[in-house]
Structures are given as C-alpha cells and as structure tokens.
C-alpha positions as CSV (number, residue, x, y, z in Angstrom):
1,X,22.3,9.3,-13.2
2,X,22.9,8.7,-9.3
3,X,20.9,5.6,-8.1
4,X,17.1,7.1,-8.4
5,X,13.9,5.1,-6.0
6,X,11.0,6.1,-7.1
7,X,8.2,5.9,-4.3
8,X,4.0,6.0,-4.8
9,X,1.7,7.6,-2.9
10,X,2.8,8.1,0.8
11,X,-0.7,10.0,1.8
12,X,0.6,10.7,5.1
13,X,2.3,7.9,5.7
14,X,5.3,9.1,7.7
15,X,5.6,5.7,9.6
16,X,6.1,3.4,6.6
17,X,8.0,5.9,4.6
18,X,10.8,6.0,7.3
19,X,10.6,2.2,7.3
20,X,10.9,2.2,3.9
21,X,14.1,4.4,3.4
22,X,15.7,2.9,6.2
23,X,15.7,-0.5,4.8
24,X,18.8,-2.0,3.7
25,X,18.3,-2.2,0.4
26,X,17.5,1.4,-0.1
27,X,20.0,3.0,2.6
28,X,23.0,1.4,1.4
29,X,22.7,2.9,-2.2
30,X,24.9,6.1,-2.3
31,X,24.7,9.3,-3.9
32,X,20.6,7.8,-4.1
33,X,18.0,10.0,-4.9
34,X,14.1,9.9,-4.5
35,X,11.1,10.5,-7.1
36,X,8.0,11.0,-5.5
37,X,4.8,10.3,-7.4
38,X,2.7,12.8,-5.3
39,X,0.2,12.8,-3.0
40,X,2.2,12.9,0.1
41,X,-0.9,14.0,2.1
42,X,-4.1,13.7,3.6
43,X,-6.1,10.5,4.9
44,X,-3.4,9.0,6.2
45,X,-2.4,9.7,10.2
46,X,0.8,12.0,9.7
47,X,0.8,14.1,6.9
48,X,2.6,17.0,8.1
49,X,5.3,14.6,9.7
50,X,5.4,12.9,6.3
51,X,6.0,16.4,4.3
52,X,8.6,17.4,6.9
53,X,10.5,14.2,6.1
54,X,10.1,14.3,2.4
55,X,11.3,18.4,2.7
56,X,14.2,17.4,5.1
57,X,15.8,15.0,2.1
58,X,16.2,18.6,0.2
59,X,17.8,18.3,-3.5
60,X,17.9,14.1,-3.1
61,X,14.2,14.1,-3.7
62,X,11.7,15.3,-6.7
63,X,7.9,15.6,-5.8
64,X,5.4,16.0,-8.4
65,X,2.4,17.1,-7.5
66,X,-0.7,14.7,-6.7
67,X,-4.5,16.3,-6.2
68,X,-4.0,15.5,-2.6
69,X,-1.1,17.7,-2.2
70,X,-3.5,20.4,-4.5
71,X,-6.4,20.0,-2.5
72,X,-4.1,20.8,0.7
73,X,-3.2,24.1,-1.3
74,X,-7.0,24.6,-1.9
75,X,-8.0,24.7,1.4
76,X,-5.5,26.7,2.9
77,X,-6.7,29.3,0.1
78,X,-9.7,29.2,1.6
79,X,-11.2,27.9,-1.5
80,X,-11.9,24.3,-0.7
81,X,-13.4,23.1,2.5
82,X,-12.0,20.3,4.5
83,X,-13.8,16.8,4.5
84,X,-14.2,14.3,7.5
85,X,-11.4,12.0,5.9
86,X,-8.9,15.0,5.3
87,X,-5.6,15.2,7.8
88,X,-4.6,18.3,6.5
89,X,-5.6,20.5,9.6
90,X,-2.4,19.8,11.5
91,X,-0.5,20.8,8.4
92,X,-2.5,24.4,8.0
93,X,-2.4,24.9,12.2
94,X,1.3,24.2,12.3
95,X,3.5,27.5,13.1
96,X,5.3,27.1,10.2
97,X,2.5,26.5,7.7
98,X,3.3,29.2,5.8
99,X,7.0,28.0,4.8
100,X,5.4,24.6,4.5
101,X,2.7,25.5,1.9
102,X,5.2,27.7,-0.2
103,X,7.3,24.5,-1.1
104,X,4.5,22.3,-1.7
105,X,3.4,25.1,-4.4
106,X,6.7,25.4,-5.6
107,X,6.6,21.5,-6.4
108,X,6.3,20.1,-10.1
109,X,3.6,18.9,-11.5
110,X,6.0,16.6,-14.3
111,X,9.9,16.1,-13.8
112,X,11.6,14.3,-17.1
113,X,15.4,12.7,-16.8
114,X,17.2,10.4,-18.6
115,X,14.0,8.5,-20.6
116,X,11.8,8.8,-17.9
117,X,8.8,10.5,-17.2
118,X,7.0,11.2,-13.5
119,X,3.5,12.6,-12.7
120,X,0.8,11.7,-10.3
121,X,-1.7,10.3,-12.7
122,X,-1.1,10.0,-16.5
123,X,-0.2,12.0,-19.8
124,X,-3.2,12.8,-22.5
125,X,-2.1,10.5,-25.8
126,X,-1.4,13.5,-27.8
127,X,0.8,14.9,-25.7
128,X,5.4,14.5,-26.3
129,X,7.5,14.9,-22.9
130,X,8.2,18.4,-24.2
131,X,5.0,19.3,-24.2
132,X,3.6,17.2,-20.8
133,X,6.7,19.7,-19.5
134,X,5.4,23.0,-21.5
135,X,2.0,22.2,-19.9
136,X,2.8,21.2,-16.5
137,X,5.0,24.4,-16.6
138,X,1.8,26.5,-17.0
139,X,0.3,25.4,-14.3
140,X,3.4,25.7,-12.3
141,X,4.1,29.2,-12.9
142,X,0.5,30.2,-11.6
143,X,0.7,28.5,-8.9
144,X,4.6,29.8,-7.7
145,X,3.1,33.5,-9.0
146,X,1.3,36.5,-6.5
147,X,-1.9,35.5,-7.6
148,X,-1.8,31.8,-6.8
149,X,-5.0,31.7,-4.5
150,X,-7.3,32.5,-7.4
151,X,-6.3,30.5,-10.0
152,X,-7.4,27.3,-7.1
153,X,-10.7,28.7,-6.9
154,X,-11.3,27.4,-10.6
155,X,-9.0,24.4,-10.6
156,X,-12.2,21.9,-9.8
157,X,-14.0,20.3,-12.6
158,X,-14.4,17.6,-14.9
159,X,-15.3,20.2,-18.1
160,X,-13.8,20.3,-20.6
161,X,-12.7,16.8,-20.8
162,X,-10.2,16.9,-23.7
163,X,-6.9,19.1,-24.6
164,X,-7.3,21.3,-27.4
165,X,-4.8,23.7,-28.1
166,X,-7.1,26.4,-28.2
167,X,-8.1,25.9,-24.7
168,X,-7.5,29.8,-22.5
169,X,-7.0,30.7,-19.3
170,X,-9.1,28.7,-16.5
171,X,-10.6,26.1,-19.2
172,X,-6.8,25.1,-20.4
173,X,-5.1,25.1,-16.7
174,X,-7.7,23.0,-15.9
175,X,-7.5,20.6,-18.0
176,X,-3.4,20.3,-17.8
177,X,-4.1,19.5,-13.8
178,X,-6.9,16.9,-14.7
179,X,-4.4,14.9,-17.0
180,X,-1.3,15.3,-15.1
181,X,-3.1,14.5,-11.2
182,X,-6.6,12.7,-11.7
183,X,-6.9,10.7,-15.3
184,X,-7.1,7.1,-14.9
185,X,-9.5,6.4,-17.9
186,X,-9.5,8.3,-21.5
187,X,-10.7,7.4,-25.3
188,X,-8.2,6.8,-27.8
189,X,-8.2,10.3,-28.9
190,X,-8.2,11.4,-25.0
191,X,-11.2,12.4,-23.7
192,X,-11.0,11.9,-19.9
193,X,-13.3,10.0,-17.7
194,X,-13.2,11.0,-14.2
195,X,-16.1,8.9,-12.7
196,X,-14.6,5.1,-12.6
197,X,-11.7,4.7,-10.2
198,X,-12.1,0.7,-10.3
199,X,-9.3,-2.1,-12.0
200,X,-8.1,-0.7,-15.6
201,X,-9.5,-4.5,-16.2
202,X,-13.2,-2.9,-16.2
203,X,-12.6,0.5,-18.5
204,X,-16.3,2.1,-18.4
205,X,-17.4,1.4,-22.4
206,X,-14.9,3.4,-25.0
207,X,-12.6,4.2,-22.8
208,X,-9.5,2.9,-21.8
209,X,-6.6,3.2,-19.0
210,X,-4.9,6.0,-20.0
211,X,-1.3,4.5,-21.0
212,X,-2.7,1.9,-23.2
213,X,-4.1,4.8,-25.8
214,X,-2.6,3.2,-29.2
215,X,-1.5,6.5,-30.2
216,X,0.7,7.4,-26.9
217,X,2.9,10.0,-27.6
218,X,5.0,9.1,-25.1
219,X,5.0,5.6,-25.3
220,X,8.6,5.1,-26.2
221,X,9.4,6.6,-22.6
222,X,8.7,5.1,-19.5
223,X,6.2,7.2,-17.5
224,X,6.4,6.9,-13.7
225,X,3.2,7.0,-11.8
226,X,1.2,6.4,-8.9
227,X,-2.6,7.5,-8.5
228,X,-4.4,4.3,-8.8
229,X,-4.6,2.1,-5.7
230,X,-6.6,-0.5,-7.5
231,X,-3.8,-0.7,-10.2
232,X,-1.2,-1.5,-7.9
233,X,2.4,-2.1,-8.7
234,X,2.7,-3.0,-12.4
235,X,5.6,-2.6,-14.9
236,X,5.8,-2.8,-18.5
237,X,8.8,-1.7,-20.6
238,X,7.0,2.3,-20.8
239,X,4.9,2.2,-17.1
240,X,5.9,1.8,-13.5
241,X,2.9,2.5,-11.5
242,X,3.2,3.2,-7.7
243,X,0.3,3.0,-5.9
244,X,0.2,-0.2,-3.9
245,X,-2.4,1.3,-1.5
246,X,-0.1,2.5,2.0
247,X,-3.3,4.1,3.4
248,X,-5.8,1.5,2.9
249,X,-3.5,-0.9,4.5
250,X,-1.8,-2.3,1.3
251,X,2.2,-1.4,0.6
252,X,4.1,1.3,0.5
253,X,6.5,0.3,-2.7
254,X,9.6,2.0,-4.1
255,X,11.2,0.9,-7.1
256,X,14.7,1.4,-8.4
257,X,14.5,2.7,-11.8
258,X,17.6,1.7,-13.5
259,X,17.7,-2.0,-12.8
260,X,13.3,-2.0,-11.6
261,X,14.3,-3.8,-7.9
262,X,11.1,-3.4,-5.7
263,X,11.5,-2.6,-2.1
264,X,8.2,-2.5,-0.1
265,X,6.6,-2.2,3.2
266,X,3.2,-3.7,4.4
267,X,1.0,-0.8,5.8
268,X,-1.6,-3.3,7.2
269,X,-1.2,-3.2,11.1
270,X,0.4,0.0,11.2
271,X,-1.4,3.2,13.4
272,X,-3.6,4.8,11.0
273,X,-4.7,3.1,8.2
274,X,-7.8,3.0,6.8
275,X,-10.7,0.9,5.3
276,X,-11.2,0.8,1.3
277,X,-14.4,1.5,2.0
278,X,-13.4,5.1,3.7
C-alpha cells in the first residue's frame, strides 16, 4: 500500500488544503496517496477552488462522500434550497458545473483497503465492512444512474432511525446515507440520534457515540472518519477521526495511516473562516 494521508473535512477550504499538501512532511512522501473523509464543500470561502484541487490529484485521491457534498447534489437537483451559510452557488454557476457535479455523484460513499475503513460519519453496529460496502453500494448506484435527481428528493429525514434488513426503496436508501454521512450518536443496538451534535462526552441519555457500540461489527478494523468538529482529532487502535474544525477556524489535520504521523494546519486567521456559532 503506497504511503496513504488521510485528510478531514476541507468544507471549502482550498487555502489550507494547498498548505497542507505542500508541507514538507506530506510532499516528500512518494507514490502518496490521499483519503478524503468528505465534505469538501460549502461554508467555507472556496469550495469550488477546493473540489477543483481535490479532482486535479485524479487516481491519488479517494473521496467519500460527506452530506455537504450531498446537499451540493441536492440543490443543483433542484430539490434542496440553498441556505445563507451555503458557498455552493459558485460551484452550480460555474461553466463547467455540469462535469463538476457528475464526479462528485460518482464519488463513494465507503472505500475499504488494507484493514481500514473510510466514511464521512460512522458505521451502524450491526453492520461488517462487506456489508457497510453492499450498502454504500446501493446508494451509489442510484445516485451514478439516469434517475439520480429523484432519488435526492427523498434522501432528507431522520425516519426510520434504525437498519432493518427489510427496509425498501426510499425508507432503506435513506437510512444507509444517515449512517454512512450524518450519525454521530446511536443505542447499542443502533438506533440513530440525529439531534445532539455536541462532545461524545455528553451522549443524549441511552445513546452513545457511534464507534463505542459494544457490539461493533467492525471494531476489529480501524474506521477512518471525519464529521464531528467537536470530536476533533482522536485515535484509538479501530478510530481515526478527522475533523479538527478548518472552517470554524480550528485545523485542517491529515494523518498518515500506516505509522498515524499528524500533519496539520491552523485555519484561524485565514480569509474565510467562520464563527462556531454560524
């Protein structure tokens, strides 16, 4: 496996994800690749520069897909209108939008390789690698299909709020995109909880961060996430989570998976960044 940095949310970012992979550390790995954890749009001040960059790197990078990058896909659907805090206009005015939006759809919502596992948020407790890959695989095939605007008009919604492998149509791809780009929270048997997005030291009562569920499938791999600002960067022996906060002026962290080195850069001071309480 080629020298793999795995990088958390960006969020439009452009400005401290070239600082990032220009420094040292990073640039002089060769053969290096990139895992991003998603969300490489929106609230932050260049997202469409920040999706060019990531798109220029080619077959050196894997993108998962975050619900920023899904709500970008919403709205250019027409099925999701644009809030004050979104930066997605630039993206959706640009002449080449439409080349643009076709490779965000044609992203991943789970990549697995050599023992590890990325998404954007978390993986429901019942759920193997295999099938986190089966599932994410659903959704993926809607959304690279003819009929890909439809299926994002009834992608919102926190019901239901547990897998059952019974689930059809809208009810089950719903559900798959919950787990995979919004859980933070779930009950040991993984029922979601979408409404706390606060420290996984303050779980809302019988629930828990996702990737301490006792019966974690997918405990004996190390799942690769980012997501959760308020988490920042922590790392256990089956977690590397991301999200040191870029856009609200925290870090924008990378991580070298075989041997866990840590290069960052502080996003405080730089154009564009925003206020937690944004």
């Amino acid at each position: 496996m080629n020298p793999v940095w795995a990088i958390g949310d960006i969020q439009g970012c452009c400005q401290a994800l070239d600082r990032l992979l220009s420094l040292p550390v990073v640039a002089a790995d060769a053969d290096r690749k990139f895992w991003f954890a998603g969300d490489l749009v929106n609230r932050g001040p260049q997202s469409l520069a920040a999706l060019r960059l990531v798109m220029s790197l080619g077959e050196r990078a894997v993108t998962v897909l975050g619900n920023h990058d899904l709500h970008l896909l919403a709205a250019a659907a027409g099925k999701r209108k644009l809030r004050k805090s979104d930066t997605l206009a630039e993206i959706l005015d640009a002449p080449d939008a439409a080349e643009i939006l076709d490779w965000v759809r044609h992203r991943p919502l789970a990549h697995a390789e050599d023992g590890y596992l990325l998404v954007h948020a978390g993986v429901l407790p019942s759920w193997t690698v295999d099938q986190t890959l089966a599932r994410a695989a659903e959704v993926e095939a809607v959304l690279r299909g003819r009929n890909w605007q439809d299926f994002l008009g009834s992608m919102y919604g926190d019901e239901p709020d547990a897998w059952s492998d019974k689930l059809r149509g809208a009810d089950r791809l719903r559900v798959i995109v919950n787990a995979l780009t919004r859980m933070r929270f779930c009950s040991a048997d993984g029922r979601m909880e979408f409404a706390t997005k606060g420290e996984a030291a303050a779980p809302p009562a019988g629930y828990m961060p996702w990737f301490e569920a006792p019966e974690r499938l997918t405990r004996d791999t190390t799942v690769v996430f980012g997501h959760w600002s308020t988490l920042g960067l922590r790392m256990t022996d089956g977690v590397i989570a991301l999200d040191t906060g870029c856009v609200w002026g925290g870090k924008l962290t990378a991580v070298r998976l075989a041997d866990r080195k840590i290069a960052q850069i502080e996003c405080a001071g730089l154009p564009g960044m925003r206020q937690p309480e944004e």
